[in-house]
C-alpha positions as YAML, in Angstrom:
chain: A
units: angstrom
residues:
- id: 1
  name: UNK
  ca: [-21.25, -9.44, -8.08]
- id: 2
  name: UNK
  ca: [-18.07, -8.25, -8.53]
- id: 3
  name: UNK
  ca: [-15.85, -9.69, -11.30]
- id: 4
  name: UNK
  ca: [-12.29, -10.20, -11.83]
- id: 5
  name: UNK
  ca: [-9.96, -11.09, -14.53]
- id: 6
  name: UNK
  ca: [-6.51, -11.01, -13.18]
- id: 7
  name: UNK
  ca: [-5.09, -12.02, -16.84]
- id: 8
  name: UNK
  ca: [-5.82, -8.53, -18.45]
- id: 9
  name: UNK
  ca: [-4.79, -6.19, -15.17]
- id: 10
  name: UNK
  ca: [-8.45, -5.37, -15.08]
- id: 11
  name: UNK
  ca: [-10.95, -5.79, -12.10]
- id: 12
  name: UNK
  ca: [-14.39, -4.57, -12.72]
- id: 13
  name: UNK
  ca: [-16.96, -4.12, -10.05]
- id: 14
  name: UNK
  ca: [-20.90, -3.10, -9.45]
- id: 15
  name: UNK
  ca: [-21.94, -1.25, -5.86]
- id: 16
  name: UNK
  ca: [-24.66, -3.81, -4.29]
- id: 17
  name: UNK
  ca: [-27.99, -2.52, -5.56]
- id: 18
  name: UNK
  ca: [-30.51, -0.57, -2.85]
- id: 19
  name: UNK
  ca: [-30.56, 2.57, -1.67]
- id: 20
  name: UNK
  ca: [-27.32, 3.62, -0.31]
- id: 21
  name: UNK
  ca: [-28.36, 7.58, 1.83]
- id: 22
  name: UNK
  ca: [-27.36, 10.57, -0.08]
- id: 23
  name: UNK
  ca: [-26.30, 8.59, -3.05]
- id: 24
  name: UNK
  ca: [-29.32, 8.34, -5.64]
- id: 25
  name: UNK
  ca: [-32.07, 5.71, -6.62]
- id: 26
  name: UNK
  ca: [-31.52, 2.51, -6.18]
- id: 27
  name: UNK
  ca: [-28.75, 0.59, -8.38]
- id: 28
  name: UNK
  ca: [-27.56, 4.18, -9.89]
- id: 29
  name: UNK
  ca: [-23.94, 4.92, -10.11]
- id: 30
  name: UNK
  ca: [-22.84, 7.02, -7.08]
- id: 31
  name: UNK
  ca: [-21.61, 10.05, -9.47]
- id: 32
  name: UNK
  ca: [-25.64, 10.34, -10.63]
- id: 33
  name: UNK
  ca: [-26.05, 12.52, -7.60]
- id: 34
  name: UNK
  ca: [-22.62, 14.09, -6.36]
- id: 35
  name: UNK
  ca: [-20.13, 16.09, -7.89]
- id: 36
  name: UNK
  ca: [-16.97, 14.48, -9.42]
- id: 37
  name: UNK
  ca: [-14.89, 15.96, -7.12]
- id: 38
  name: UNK
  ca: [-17.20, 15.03, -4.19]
- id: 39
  name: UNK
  ca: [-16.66, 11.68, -5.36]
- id: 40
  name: UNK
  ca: [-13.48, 11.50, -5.80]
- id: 41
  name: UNK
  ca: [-13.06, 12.72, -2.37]
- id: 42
  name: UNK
  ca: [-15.22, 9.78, -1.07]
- id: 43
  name: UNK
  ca: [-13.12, 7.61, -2.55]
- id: 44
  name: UNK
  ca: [-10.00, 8.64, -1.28]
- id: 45
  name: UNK
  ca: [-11.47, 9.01, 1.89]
- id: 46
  name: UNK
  ca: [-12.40, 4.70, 1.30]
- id: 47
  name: UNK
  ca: [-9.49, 3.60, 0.31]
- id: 48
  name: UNK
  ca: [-7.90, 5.40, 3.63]
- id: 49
  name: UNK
  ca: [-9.24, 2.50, 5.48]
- id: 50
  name: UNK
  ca: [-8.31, -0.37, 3.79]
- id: 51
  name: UNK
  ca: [-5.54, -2.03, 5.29]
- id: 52
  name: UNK
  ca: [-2.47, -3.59, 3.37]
- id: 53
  name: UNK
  ca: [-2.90, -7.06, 3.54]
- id: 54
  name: UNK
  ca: [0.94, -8.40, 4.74]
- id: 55
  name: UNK
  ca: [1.49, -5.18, 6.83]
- id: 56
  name: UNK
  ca: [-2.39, -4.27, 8.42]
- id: 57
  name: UNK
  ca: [-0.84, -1.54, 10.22]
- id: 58
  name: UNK
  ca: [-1.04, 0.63, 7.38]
- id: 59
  name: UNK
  ca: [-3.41, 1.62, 4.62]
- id: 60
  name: UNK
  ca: [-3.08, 0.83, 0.70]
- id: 61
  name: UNK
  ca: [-3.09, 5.08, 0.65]
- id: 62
  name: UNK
  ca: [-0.45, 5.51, 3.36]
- id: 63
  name: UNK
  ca: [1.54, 2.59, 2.03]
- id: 64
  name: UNK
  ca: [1.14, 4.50, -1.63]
- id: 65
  name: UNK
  ca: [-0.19, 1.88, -3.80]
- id: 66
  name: UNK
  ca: [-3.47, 4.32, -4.64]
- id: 67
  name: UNK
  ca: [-1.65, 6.70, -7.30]
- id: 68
  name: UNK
  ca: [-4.77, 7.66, -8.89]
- id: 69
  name: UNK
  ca: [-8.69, 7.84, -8.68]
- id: 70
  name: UNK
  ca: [-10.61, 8.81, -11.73]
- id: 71
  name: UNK
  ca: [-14.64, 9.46, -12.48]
- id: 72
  name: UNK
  ca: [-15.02, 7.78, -16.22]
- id: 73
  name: UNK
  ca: [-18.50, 7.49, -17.99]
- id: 74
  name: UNK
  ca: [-18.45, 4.42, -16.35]
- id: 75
  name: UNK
  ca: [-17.65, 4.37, -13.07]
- id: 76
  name: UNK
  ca: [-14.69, 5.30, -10.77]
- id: 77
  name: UNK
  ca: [-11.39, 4.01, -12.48]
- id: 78
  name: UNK
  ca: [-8.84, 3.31, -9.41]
- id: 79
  name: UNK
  ca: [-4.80, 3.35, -10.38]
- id: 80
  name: UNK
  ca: [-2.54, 0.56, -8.20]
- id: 81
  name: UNK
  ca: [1.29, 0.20, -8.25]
- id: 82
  name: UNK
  ca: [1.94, -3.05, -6.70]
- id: 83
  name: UNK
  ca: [5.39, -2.57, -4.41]
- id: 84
  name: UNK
  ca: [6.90, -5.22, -7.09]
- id: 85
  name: UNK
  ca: [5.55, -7.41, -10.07]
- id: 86
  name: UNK
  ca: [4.49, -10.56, -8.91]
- id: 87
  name: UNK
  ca: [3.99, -9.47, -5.08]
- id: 88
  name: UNK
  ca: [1.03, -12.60, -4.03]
- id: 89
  name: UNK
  ca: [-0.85, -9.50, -1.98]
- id: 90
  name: UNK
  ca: [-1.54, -7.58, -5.47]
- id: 91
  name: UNK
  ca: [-4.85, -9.28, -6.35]
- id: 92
  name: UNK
  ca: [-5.92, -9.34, -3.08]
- id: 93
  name: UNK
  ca: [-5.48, -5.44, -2.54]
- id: 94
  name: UNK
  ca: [-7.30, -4.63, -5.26]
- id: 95
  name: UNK
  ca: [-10.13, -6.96, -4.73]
- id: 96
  name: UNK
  ca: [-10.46, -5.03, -1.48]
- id: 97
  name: UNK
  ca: [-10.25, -2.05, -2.78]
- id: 98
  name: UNK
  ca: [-13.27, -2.68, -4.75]
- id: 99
  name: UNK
  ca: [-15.21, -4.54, -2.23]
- id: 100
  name: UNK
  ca: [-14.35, -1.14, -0.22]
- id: 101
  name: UNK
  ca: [-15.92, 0.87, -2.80]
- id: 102
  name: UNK
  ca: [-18.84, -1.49, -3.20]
- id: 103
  name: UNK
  ca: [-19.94, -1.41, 0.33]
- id: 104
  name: UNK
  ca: [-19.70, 2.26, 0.78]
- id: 105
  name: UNK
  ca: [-21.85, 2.50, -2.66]
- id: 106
  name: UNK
  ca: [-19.46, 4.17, -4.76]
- id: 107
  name: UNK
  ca: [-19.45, 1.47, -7.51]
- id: 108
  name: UNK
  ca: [-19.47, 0.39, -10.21]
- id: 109
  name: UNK
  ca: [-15.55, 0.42, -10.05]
- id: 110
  name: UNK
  ca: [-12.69, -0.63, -11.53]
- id: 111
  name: UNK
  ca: [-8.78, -1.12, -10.85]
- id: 112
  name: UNK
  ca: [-6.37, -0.83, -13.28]
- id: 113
  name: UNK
  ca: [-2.87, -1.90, -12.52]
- id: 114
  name: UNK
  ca: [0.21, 0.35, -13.75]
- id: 115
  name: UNK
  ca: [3.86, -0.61, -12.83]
- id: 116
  name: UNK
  ca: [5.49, 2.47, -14.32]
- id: 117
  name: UNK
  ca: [6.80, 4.42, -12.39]
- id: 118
  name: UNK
  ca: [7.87, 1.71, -10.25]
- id: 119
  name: UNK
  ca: [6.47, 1.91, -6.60]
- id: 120
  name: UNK
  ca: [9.00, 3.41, -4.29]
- id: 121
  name: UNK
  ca: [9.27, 3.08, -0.35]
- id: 122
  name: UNK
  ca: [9.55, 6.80, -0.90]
- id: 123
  name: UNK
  ca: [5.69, 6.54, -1.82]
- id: 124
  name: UNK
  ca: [5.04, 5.94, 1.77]
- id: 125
  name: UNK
  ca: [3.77, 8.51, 3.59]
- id: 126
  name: UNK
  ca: [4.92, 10.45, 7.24]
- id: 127
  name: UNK
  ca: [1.26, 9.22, 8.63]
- id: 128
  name: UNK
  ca: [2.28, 5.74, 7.12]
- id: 129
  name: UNK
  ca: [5.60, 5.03, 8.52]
- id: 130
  name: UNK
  ca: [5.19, 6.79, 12.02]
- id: 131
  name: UNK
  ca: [2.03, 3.60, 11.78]
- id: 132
  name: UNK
  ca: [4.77, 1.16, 11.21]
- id: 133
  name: UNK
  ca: [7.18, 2.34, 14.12]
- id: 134
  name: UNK
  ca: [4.42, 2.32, 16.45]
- id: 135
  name: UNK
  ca: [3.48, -1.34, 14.71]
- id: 136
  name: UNK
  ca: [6.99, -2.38, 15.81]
- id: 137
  name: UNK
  ca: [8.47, -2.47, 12.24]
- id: 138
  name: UNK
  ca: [11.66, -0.42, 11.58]
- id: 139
  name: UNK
  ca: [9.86, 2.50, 8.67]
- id: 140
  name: UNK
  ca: [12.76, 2.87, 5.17]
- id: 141
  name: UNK
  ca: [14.80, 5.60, 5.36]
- id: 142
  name: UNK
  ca: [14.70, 7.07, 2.15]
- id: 143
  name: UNK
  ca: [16.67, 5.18, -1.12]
- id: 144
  name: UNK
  ca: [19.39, 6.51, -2.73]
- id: 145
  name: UNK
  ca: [19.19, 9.36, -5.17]
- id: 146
  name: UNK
  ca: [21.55, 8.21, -7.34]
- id: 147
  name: UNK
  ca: [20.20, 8.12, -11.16]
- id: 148
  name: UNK
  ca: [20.56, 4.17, -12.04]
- id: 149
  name: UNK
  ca: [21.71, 3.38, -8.65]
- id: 150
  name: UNK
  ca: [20.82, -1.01, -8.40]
- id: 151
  name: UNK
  ca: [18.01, -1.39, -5.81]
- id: 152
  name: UNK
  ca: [19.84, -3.01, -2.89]
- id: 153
  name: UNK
  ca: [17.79, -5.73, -0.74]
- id: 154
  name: UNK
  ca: [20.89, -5.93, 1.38]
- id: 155
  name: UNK
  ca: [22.82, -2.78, 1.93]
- id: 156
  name: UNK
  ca: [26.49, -3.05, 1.99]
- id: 157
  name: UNK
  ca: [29.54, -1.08, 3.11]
- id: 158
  name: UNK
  ca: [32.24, -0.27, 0.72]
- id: 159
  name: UNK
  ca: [34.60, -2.75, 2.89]
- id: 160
  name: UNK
  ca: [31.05, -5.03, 1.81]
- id: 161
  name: UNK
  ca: [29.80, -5.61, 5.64]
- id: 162
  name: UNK
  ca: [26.35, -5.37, 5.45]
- id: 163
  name: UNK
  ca: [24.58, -1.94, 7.60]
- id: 164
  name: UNK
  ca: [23.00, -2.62, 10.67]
- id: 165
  name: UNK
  ca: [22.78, 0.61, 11.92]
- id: 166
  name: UNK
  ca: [19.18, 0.71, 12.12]
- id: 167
  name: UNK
  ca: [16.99, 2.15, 15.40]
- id: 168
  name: UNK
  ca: [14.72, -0.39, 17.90]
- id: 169
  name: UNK
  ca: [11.47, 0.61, 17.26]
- id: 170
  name: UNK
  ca: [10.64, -0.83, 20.63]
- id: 171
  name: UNK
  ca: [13.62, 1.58, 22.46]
- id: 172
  name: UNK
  ca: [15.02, 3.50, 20.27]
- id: 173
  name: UNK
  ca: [18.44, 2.25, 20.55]
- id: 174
  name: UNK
  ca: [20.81, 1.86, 17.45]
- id: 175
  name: UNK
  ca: [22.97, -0.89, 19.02]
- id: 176
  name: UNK
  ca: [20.80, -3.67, 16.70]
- id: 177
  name: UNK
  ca: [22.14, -6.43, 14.39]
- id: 178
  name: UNK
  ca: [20.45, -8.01, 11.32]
- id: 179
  name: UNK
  ca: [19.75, -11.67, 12.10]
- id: 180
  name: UNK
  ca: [18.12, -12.55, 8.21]
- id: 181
  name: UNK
  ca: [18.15, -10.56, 5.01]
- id: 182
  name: UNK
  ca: [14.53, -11.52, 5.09]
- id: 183
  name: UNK
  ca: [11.64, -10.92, 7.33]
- id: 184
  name: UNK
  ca: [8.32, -12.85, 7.09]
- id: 185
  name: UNK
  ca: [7.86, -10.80, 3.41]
- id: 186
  name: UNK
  ca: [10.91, -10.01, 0.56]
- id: 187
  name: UNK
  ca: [10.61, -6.34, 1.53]
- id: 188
  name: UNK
  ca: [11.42, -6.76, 5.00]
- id: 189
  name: UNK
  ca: [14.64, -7.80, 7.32]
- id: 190
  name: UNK
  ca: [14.77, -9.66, 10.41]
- id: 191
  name: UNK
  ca: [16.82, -7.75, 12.91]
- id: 192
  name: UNK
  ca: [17.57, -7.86, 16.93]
- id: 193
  name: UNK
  ca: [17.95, -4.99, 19.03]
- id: 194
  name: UNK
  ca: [20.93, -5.86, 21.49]
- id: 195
  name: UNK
  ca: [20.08, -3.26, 24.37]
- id: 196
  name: UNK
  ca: [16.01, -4.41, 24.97]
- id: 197
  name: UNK
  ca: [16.86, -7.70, 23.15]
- id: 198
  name: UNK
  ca: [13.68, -7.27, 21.46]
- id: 199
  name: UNK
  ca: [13.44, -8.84, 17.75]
- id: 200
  name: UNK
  ca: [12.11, -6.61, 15.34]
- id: 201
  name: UNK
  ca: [11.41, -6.07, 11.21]
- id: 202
  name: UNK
  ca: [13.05, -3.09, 9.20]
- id: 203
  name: UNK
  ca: [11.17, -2.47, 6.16]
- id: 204
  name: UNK
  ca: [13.64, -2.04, 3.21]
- id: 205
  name: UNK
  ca: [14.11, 0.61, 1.28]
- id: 206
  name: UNK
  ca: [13.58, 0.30, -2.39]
...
C-alpha cells in the first residue's frame, strides 16, 4: 500500500509483493538484483510513460518535472518540480509516478518535492513540445533571458498591446488572435487562428 503525506512534501511507496521477472525474490527491493545504474535507467525509462495529468499529450519527463532519480539505502528517491506552487495536478503526478514505479516493481519509492530552481517552460523538451503541436496546443517559445526579468502571463508590447503573433498549430498560419489570457489551465491562453478559424491553446512561457 502506498502511503502519502502531502503535509511534509514526502510520498513513500512499497512495489506490490510477488515475483516481478528479472527483479529478485519476492517482496525484495528491485536494486537487490540490478546495478544502480541499471536501475536508474529503468526508472527513467518509467517515468517516460506517465502522462501529465492536465496536458496527457506529454510525459512528466518530457514536460520536465522529473529533475532527478536517486538509488538510496532505501529505495529509489524521485526529485519533482511542480510547474508552480500550489498547481492542483502536483499530488496527483507524483502519486502516479509512484504507482508507475510500483507496478513495474521498482519500489519501494519515494518523491520528494523541490521548488528551487523554479520549473521553467525551458525544462520542456524538443520530443515534448513537437507532442504538444501535434496535440493541437501552441509549444512556449523560449522566456526571456533577462536576469530578474518579471514572469509575464500576458506578454505585452512596449506601446502595451498584448502579442498575438503566435503560429496555428492546426495550419501553420501566424494571422491568430488571443481570445482569453487563460486557457482551460493558468499556464495556457485561449487563442483563434483567423485563416482555418480553428481555436487553439498556446502554452505560456514562464
Amino acid at each position: 500500500m502506498i502511503q502519502v503525506s502531502p503535509s511534509s512534501d514526502e510520498y513513500a511507496g512499497r512495489s506490490p509483493e510477488g515475483m516481478t521477472p528479472g527483479l529478485g525474490r519476492p517482496g525484495a527491493p528491485a536494486s537487490a538484483s540490478i546495478s544502480t545504474e541499471a536501475l536508474v535507467a529503468q526508472a527513467w525509462q518509467v517515468l517516460q510513460g506517465v502522462p501529465d495529468p492536465e496536458v496527457p499529450a506529454i510525459s512528466v519527463c518530457e514536460l520536465g518535472i522529473v529533475r532527478e532519480v536517486l538509488v538510496e539505502a532505501a529505495g529509489l528517491h524521485v526529485v519533482l518540480t511542480p510547474t508552480y506552487s500550489g498547481c492542483p495536478a502536483t499530488e496527483v503526478i507524483t502519486q502516479s509516478v509512484l504507482d508507475a514505479l510500483a507496478a513495474a516493481g521498482l519500489g519501494p519509492a519515494r518523491a520528494t518535492l523541490q521548488r528551487q530552481p523554479a520549473w521553467t517552460t525551458d525544462w520542456i523538451s524538443a520530443e515534448g513540445r513537437a507532442k504538444l503541436l501535434a496535440y493541437g496546443i501552441a509549444p512556449p517559445g523560449p522566456t526571456d533571458p533577462n536576469v530578474g526579468a518579471p514572469v509575464r502571463f500576458m506578454p505585452r508590447r512596449p506601446g502595451g498591446l498584448a502579442t498575438s503573433a503566435i503560429a496555428c498549430p492546426q495550419c501553420g498560419s501566424s494571422n491568430t488572435e488571443r481570445l482569453s489570457a487563460f486557457g482551460s489551465t493558468p499556464c495556457k491562453a485561449l487563442y483563434r487562428c483567423m485563416a482555418c478559424r480553428e481555436p487553439f491553446e498556446h502554452f505560456k512561457p514562464i
